[in-house]
PAVEXTOR-953946 format. One record per residue: residue in three letters; x, z, y of N, C-alpha, C in turn. Coordinates in steps of 0.001 Angstrom, whole numbers, plus 524288, in hexadecimal, padded with zeros to 5 digits. Each point is the difference from the previous one (the first is absolute). Layout:
# residues N
ALAXZYXZYXZY/...
END
This chain:
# residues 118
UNK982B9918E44CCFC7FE5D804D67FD83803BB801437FB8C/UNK80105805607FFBA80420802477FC487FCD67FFDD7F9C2/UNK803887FE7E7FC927FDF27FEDE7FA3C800BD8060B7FD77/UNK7FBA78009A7FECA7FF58806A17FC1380526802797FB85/UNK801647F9EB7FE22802E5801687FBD78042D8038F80278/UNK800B1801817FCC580623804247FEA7805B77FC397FF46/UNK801E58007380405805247FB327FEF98026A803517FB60/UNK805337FC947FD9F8028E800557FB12805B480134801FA/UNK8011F7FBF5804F3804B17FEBE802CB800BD800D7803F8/UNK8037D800E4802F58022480002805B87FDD17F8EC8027D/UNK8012D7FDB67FCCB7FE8C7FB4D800227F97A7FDC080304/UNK7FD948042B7FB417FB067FF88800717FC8A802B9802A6/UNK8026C8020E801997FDF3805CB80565800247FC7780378/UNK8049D7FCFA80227800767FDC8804757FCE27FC6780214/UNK7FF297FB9C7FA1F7FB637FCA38006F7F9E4801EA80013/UNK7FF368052F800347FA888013B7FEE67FF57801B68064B/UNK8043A7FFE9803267FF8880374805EA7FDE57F8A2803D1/UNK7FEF6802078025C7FF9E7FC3B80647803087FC2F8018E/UNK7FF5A7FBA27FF3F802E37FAEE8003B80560800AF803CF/UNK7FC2380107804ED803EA8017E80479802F7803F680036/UNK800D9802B27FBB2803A9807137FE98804AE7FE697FD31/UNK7FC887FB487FB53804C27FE397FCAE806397FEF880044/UNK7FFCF7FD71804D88063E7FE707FFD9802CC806F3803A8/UNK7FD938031E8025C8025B803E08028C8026B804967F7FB/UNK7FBD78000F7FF597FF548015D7F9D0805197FF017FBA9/UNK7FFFA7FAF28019D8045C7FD337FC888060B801BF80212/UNK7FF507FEB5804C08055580381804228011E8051E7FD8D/UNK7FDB2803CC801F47FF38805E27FAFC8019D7FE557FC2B/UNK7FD2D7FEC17FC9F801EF7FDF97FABC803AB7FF5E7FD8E/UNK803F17FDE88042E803A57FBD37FF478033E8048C800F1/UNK80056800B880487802E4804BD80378802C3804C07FB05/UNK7FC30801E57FCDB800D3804997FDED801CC7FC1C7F9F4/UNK7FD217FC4D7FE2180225800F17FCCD805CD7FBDA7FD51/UNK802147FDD8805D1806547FE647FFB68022E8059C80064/UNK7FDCE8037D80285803AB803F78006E7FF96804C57FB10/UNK7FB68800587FD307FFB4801447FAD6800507FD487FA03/UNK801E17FB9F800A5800C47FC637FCFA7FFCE804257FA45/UNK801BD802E77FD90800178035B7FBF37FB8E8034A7FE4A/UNK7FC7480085804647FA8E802C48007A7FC5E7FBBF7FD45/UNK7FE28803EB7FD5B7FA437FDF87FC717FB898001D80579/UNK7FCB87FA4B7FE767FB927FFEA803057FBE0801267FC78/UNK7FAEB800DE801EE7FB5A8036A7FEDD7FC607FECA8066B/UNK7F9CB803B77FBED7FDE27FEC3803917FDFB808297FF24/UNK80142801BA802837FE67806327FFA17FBFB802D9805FB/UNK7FC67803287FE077FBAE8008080546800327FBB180124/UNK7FDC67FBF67FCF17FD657FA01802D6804F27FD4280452/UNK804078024B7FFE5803207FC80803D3805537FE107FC34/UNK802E77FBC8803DF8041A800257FDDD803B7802497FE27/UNK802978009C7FD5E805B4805CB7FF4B802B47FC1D7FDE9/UNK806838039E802D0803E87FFE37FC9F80115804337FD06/UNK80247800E77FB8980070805177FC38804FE7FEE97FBD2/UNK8038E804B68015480389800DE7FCD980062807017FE4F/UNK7FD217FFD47FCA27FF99805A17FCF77FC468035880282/UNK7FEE17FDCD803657FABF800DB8032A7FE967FB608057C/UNK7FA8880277800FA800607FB89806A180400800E280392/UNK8028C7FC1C801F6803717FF278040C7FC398015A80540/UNK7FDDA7FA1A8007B7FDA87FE4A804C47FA687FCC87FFC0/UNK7FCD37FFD9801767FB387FC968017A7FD757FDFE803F5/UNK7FF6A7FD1F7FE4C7FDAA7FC948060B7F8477FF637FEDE/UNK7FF017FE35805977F9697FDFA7FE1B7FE9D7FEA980579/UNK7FCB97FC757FFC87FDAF7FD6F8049C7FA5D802E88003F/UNK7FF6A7FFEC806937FC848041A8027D7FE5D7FC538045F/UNK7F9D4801018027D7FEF37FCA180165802007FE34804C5/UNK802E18061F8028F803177FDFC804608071F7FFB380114/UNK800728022F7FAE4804C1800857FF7C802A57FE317F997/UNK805138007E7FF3180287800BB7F96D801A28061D800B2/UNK7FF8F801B87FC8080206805677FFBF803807FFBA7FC8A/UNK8029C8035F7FFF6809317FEE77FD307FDB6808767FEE4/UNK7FFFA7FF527FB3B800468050F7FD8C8045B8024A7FC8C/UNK8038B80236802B08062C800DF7FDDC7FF8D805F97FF97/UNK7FC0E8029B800C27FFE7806B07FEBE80189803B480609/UNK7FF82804167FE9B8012C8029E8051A8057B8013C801DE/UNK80316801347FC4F803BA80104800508033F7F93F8038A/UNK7FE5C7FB1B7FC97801F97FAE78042C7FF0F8017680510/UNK7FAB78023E801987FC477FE708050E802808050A803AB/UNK8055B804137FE1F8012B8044B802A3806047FC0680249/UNK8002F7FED37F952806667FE42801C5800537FA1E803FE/UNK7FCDE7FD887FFF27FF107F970803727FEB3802EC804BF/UNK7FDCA80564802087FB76801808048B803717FD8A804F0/UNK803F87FFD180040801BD7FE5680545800AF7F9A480265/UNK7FECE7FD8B7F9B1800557F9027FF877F9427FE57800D8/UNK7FBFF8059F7FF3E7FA987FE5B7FEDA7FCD58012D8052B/UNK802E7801D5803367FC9180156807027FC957FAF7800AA/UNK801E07FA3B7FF3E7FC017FD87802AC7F93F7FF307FB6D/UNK800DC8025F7F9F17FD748002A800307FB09804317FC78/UNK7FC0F7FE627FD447FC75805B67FFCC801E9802FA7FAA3/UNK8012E804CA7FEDF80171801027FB267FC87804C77FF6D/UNK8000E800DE7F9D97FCE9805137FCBF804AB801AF7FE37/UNK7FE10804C57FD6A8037D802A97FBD4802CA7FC827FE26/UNK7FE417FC0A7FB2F801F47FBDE7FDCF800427F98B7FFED/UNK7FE1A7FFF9804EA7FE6F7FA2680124800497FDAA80624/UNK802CA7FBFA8005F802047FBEC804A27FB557FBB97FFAE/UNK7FC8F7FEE2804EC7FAE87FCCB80157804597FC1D80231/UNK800D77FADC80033801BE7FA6F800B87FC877FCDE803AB/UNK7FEE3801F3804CE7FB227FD7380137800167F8D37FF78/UNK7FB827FE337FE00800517F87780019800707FFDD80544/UNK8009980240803C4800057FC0C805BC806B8801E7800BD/UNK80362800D57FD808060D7FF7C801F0803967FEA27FB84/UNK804C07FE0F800558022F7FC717FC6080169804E47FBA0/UNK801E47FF237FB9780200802E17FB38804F2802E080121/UNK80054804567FF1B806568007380080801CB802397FBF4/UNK802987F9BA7FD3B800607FFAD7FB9F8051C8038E7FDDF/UNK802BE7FFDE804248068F802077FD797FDF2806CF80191/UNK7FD7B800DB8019C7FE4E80592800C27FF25802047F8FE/UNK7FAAF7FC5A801497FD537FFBB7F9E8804947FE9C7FBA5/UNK804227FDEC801508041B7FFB57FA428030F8057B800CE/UNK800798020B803E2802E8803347FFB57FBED806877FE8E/UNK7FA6E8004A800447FDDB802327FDD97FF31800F57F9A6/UNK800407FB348000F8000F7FF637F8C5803A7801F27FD9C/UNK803EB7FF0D801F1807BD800037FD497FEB0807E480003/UNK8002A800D6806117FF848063D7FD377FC6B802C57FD0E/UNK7FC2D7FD607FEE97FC4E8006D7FC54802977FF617FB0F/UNK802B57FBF47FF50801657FE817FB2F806268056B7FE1D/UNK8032D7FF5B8052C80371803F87FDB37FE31804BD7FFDE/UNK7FA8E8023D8038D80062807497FDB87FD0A7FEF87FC96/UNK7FB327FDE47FE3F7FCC97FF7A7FE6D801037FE517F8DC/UNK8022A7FDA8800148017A7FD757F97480306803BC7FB7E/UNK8001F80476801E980490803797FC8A7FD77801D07FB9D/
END
């Protein structure tokens, strides 16, 4: 069962999710933030963020998926890398039943980080 509190950390978000989510979580994690290394972490709308002069990117675990929230403008410019899977206006669903694709996800971030940071 998920703990009420309000995490503090990226850290602590992760540990408050589903034993079995954790290490997919940490992958994400990891993923975005070798490739934002300069990005401030936070925890903004209850999820993770990266933020440089504003939000970059966010992530959050869902009960059937991670969702990768890089804005609409990412989810126009990735649309031809994102066919296999479900997208909104501003948000990529990760379903837990297929592996991470992590260098997707680094390469989502990075243009996040270059239009996004000005």
């Amino acid at each position: 069962m998920q703990d009420l509190a309000v995490p503090k950390t990226i850290t602590e978000y992760i540990n408050m999710q589903d034993e079995d989510l954790r290490p997919r979580l940490n992958e994400v994690y990891r993923a975005i933030s070798e490739t934002l290394p300069d990005a401030s972490e936070k925890i903004s709308w209850q999820m993770p963020t990266f933020w440089k002069n504003h939000n970059l990117i966010h992530f959050a675990s869902h009960k059937n998926h991670i969702g990768i929230y890089p804005g609409s403008e990412a989810i126009v410019h990735f649309a031809d890398k994102l066919n296999d899977y479900k997208t909104s206006k501003g948000a990529i669903q990760l379903p837990h039943n297929k592996p991470l694709p992590l260098e997707l996800i680094r390469e989502i971030a990075a243009w996040c980080y270059i239009n996004n940071s000005k």
